[in-house]
RODO-2510 file (C-alpha; in nm, 4 decimals, decimal comma):
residues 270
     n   res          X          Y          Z
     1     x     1,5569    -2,6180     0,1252
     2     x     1,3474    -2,6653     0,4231
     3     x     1,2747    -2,2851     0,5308
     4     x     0,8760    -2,2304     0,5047
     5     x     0,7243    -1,9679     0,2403
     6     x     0,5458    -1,6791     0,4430
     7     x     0,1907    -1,5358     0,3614
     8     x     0,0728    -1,1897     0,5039
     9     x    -0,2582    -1,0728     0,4742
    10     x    -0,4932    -0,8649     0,6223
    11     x    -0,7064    -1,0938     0,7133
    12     x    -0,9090    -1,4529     0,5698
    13     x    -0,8595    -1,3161     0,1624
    14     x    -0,4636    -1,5001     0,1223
    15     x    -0,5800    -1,7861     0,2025
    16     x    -0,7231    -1,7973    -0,1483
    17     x    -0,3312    -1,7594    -0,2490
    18     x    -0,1733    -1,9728     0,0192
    19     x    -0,4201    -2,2521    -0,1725
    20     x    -0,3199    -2,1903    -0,4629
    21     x     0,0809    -2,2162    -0,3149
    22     x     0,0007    -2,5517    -0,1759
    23     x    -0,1786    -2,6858    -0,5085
    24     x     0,1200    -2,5729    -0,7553
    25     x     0,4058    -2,6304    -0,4867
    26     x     0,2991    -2,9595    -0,2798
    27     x     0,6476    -2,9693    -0,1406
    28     x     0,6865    -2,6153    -0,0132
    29     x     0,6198    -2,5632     0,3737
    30     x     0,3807    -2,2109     0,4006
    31     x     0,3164    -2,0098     0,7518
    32     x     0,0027    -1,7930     0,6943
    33     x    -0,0463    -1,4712     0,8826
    34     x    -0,4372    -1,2880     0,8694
    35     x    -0,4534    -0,9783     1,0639
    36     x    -0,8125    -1,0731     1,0924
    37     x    -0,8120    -0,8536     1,4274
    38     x    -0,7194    -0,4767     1,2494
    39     x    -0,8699    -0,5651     0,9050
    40     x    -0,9815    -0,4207     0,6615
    41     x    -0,6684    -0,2292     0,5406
    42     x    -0,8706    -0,0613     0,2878
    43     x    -0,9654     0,2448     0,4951
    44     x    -0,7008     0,3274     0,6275
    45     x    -0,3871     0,5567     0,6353
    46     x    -0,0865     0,4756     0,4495
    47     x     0,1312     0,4946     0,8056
    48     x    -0,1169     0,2784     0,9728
    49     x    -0,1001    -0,0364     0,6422
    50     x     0,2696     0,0252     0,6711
    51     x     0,3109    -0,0140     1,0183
    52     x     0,0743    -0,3305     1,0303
    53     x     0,2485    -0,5179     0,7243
    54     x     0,5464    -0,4666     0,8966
    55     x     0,4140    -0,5828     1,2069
    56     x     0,3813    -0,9107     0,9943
    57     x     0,6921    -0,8948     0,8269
    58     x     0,8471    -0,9311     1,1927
    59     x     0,6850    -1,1821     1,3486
    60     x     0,7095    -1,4154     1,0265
    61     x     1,0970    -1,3485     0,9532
    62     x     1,1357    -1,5009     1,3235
    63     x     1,0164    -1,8624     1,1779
    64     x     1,3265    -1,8012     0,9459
    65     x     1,1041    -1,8010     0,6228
    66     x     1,2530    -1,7997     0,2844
    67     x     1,0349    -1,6117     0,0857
    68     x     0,7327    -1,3782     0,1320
    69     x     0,4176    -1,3195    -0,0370
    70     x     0,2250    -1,0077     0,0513
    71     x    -0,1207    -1,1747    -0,0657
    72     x    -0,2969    -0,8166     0,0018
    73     x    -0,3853    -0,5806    -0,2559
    74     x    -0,3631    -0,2965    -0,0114
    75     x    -0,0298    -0,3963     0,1201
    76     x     0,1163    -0,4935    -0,1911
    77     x     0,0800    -0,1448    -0,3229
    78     x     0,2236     0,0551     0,0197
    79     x     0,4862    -0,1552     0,0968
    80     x     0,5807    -0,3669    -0,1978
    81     x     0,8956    -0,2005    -0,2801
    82     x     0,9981    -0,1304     0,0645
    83     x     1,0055    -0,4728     0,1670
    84     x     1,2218    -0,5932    -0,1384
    85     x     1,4709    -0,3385    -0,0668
    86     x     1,5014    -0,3624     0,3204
    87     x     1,4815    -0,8031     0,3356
    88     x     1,7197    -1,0382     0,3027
    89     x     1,4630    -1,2880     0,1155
    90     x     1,2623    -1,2593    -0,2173
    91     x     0,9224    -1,0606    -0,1809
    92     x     0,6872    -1,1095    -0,4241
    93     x     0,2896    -0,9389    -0,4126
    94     x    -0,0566    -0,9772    -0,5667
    95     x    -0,0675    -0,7230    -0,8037
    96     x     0,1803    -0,7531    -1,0992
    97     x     0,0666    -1,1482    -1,2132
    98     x    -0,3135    -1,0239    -1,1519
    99     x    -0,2446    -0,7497    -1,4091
   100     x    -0,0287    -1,0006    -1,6325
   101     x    -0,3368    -1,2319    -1,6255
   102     x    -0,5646    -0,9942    -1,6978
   103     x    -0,4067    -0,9155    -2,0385
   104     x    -0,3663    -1,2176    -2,1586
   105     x    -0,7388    -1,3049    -2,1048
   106     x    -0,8895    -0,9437    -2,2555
   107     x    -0,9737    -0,9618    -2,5929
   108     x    -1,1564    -0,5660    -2,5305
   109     x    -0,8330    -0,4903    -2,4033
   110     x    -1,0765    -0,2706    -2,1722
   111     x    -1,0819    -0,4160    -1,8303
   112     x    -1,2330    -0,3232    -1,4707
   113     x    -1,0514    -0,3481    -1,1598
   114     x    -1,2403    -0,3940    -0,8200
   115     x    -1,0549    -0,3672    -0,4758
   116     x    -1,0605    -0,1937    -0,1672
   117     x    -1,0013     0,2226    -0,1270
   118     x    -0,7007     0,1717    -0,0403
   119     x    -0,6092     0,0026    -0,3537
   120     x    -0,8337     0,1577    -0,5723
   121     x    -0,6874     0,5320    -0,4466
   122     x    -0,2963     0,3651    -0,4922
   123     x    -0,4078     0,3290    -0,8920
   124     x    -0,1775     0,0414    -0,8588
   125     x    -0,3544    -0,1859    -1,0826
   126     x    -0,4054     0,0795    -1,3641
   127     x    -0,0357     0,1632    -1,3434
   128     x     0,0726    -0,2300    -1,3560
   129     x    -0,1905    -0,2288    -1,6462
   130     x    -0,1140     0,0269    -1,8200
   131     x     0,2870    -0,0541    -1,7954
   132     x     0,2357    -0,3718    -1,9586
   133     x     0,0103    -0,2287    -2,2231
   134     x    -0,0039     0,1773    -2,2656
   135     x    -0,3530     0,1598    -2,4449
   136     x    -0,5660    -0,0615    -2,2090
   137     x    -0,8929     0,0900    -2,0675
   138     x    -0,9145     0,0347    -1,7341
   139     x    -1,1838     0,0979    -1,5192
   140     x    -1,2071     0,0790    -1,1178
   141     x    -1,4212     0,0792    -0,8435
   142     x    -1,4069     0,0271    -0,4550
   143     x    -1,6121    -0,2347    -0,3031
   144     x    -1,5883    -0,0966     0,0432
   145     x    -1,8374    -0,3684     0,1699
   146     x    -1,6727    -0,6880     0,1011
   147     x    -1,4112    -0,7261     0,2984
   148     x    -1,5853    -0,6989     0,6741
   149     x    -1,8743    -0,8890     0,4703
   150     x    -1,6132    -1,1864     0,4299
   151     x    -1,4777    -1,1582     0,7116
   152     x    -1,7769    -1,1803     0,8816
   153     x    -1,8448    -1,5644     0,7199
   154     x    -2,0899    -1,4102     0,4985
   155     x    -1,9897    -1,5809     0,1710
   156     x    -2,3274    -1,6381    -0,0783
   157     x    -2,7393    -1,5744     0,0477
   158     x    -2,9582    -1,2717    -0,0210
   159     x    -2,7447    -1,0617     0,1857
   160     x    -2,4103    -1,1083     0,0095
   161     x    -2,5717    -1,1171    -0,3116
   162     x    -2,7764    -0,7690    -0,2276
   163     x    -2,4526    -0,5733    -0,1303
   164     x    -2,2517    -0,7329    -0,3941
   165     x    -2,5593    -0,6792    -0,6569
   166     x    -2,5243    -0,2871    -0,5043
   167     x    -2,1783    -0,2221    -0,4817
   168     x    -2,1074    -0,3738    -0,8548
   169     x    -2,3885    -0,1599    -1,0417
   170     x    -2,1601     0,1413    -1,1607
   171     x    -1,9499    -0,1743    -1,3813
   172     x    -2,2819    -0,3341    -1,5067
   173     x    -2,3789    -0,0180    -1,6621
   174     x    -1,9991    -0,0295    -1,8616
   175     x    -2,0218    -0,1529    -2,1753
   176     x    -1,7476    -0,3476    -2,3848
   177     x    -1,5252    -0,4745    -2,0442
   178     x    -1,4800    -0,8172    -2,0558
   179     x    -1,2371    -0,8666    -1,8030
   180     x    -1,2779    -0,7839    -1,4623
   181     x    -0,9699    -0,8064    -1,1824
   182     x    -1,0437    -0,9214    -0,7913
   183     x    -0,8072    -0,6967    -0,7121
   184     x    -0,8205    -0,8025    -0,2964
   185     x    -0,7824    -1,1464    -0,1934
   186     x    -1,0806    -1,1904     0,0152
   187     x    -1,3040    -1,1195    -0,3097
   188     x    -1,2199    -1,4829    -0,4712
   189     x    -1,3750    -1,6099    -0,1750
   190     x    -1,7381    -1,4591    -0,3087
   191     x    -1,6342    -1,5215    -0,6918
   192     x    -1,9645    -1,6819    -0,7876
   193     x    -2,2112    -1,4291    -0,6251
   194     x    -1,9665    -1,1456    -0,7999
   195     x    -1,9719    -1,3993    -1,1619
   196     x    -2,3690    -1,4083    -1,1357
   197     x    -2,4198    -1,0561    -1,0948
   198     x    -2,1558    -0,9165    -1,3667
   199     x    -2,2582    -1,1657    -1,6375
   200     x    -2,0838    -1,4584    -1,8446
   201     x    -1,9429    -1,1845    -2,0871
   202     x    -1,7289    -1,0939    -1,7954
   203     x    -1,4744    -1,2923    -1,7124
   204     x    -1,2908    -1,2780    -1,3599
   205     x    -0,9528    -1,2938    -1,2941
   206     x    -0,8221    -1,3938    -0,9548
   207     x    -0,4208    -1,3112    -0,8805
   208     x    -0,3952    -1,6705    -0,6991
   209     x    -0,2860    -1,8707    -0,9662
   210     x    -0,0514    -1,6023    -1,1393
   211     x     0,1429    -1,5137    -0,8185
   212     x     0,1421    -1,8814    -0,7477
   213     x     0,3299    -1,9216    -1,0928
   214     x     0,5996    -1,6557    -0,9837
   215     x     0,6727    -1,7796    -0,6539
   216     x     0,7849    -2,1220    -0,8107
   217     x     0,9770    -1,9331    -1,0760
   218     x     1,1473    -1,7263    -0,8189
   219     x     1,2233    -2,0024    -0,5820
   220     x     1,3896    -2,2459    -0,8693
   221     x     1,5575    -1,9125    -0,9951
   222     x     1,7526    -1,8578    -0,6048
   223     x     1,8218    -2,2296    -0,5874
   224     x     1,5832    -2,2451    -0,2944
   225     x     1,2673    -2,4367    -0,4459
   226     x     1,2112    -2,7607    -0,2366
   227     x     1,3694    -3,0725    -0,4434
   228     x     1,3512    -3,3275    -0,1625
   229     x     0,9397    -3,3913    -0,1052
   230     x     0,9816    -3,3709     0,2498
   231     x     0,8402    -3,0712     0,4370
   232     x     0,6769    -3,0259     0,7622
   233     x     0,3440    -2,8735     0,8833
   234     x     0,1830    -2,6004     0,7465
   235     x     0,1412    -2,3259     1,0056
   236     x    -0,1898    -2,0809     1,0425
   237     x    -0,2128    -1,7494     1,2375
   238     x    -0,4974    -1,5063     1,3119
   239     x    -0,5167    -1,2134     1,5190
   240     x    -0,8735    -1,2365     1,5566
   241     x    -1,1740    -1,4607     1,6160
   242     x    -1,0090    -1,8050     1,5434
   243     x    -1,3614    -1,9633     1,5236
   244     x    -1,4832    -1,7230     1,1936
   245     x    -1,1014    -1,7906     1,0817
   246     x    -1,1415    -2,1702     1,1104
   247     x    -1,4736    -2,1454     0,9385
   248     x    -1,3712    -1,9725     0,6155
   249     x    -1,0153    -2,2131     0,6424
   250     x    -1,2250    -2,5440     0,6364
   251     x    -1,3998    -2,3573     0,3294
   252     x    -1,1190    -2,2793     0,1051
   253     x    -0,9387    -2,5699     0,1826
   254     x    -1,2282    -2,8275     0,1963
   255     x    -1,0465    -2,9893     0,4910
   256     x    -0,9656    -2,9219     0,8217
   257     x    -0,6781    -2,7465     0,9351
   258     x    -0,5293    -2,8086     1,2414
   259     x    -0,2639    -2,5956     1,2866
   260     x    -0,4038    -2,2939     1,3176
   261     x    -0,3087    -2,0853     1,6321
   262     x    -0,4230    -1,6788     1,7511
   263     x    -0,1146    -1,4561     1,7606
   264     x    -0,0968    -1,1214     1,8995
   265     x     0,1314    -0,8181     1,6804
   266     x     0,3329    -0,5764     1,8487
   267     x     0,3980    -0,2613     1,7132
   268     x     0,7276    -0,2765     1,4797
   269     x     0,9213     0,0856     1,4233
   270     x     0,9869     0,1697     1,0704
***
């Protein structure tokens, strides 16, 4: 099975899980999507995150993809459940195996949840959480400032570590969490300035790996996991600045990538 894996995201943060794709399924072709140009998602209205994703949705079911993996908190909670029911492929997002790792690393079972507003206000995390396990404690809190800040290529210094230091002081005055959920992909990207200031008693838990996990489970389970070892180029698209977008790419993937193109969304109807 040929047929690429697509990744959607609002911007540079999936690339943490389109890594983690390419580490635990070297065979597997991915196309990435960032809508680098319209992010952050956080802020905005429900129609608008709907109508982008789907924007996405479009343009990557024309390179006859397989799979998709909504590697954005944000869209994962608006649109999740819409895009299993309306496509013809399996859909899998970010939130569920964050929540599943989370629990198996709490020993508190009281954990904190940090995302954008737009995930934070969905109370998707507490509600995957709390599904799992009815008596967790969960606690959550919007970083409003992190995604533009990583998007910008501004990634560790005494800039990132003052608005991170800043934004994470309501959790530092919690006691008795000792698990804490990146609950948006771009936040893995800053994981040690967010490690230093919470602590070593708080451990962080990234989505990457988890969803990572599912995707091969779901792809062996429809028969359409790549056997053979052959696959072609991966494929990269931003809608914004490509140099920032190379920049943080080179980053994550210590290497450089050179199939990374700028794409331009139209609006989809939905």
């Amino acid at each position: 099975m040929d047929r690429a894996i697509g990744v959607i995201d609002s911007g540079v943060g999936g690339l943490t899980v389109a890594y983690e794709l390419m580490r635990q399924l070297p065979n597997e072709r991915l196309i990435y999507l960032g809508d680098t140009l319209r992010c952050p998602y956080g802020p905005r209205p429900e129609i608008e995150i709907r109508t982008f994703t789907w924007e996405m949705v479009h343009f990557l079911m024309t390179k006859n993809i397989k799979m998709l993996v909504i590697a954005c908190n944000t869209a994962t909670a608006f649109t999740l459940q819409e895009l299993q029911k309306q496509l013809p492929i399996p859909v899998i997002g970010v939130i569920q195996p964050g929540a599943r790792a989370a629990i198996k690393v709490t020993e508190s079972d009281h954990v904190g949840v940090i995302g954008t507003q737009g995930t934070i206000g969905s109370d998707a995390y507490a509600k995957a959480l709390k599904t799992i396990k009815p008596d967790i404690k969960v606690d959550s809190l919007a970083c409003p400032l992190f995604v533009p800040m990583v998007e910008k290529g501004i990634l560790d210094g005494v800039q990132c570590q003052s608005i991170v230091q800043d934004s994470l002081r309501p959790l530092q005055k919690i006691t008795g969490m000792d698990t804490l959920i990146l609950g948006c992909t771009h936040y893995p990207i800053i994981k040690d300035v967010i490690s230093r200031v919470m602590g070593p008693s708080v451990q962080l838990i990234s989505s990457s790996e988890e969803t990572a996990r599912e995707a091969s489970i779901i792809l062996d389970m429809n028969g359409i996991l790549n056997k053979t070892g052959h696959r072609g180029y991966h494929e990269f698209y931003t809608t914004g600045n490509l140099d920032t977008f190379k920049k943080i790419t080179n980053r994550i993937f210590a290497e450089s990538m050179d199939t990374i193109q700028s794409v331009t969304m139209e609006r989809a109807v939905i």
